[in-house]
Every structure is written in structure tokens, then in C-alpha cells.
C-alpha positions in Angstrom: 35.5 -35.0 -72.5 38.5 -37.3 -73.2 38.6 -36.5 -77.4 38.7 -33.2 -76.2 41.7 -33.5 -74.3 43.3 -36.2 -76.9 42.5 -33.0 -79.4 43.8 -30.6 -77.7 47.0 -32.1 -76.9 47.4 -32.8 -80.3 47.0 -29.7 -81.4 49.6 -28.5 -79.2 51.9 -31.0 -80.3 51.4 -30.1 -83.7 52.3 -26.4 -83.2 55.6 -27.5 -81.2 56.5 -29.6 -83.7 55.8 -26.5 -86.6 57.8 -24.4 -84.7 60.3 -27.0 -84.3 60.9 -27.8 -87.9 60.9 -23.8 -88.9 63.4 -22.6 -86.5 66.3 -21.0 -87.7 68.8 -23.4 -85.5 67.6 -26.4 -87.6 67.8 -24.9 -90.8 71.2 -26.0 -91.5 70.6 -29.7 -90.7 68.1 -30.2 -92.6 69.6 -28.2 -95.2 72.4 -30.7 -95.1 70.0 -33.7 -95.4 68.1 -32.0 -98.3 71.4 -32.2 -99.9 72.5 -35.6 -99.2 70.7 -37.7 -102.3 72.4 -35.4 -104.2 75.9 -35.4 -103.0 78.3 -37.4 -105.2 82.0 -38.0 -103.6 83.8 -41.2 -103.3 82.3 -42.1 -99.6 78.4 -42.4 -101.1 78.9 -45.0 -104.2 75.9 -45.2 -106.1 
């Protein structure tokens, strides 16, 4: 009964946390992070 529950609300964790990553309000910060190792001006010395 208890892995069940400990299953289930995993599961549903896992789907909020889907839907979380793929919404279109946190598409431009992550966008911004994907960006980051790549972003070469004078306040990020390599």
C-alpha cells in the first residue's frame, strides 16, 4: 500500500515538473541559460 502511494506521488511530481520545464513562460530563461557558456563579453573572463 505505501509504494503505491510513494509511486503515485511521484508520478505526479514528475508530470508537474514536465509541464513546468515546457511552458512557454520559462522558455526565455532557460533560453538565456542555454546561452550563458557561450557568451563572451568582458564581465565572463575565461
Amino acid at each position: 500500500m505505501l509504494s503505491g502511494i510513494i509511486t503515485t506521488t511521484l508520478l505526479i511530481l514528475f508530470v508537474i515538473g514536465t509541464v513546468w520545464v515546457f511552458s512557454s513562460k520559462r522558455r526565455a530563461a532557460f533560453d538565456e541559460a542555454a546561452r550563458l557558456a557561450l557568451d563572451d563579453s568582458p564581465e565572463n573572463p575565461l
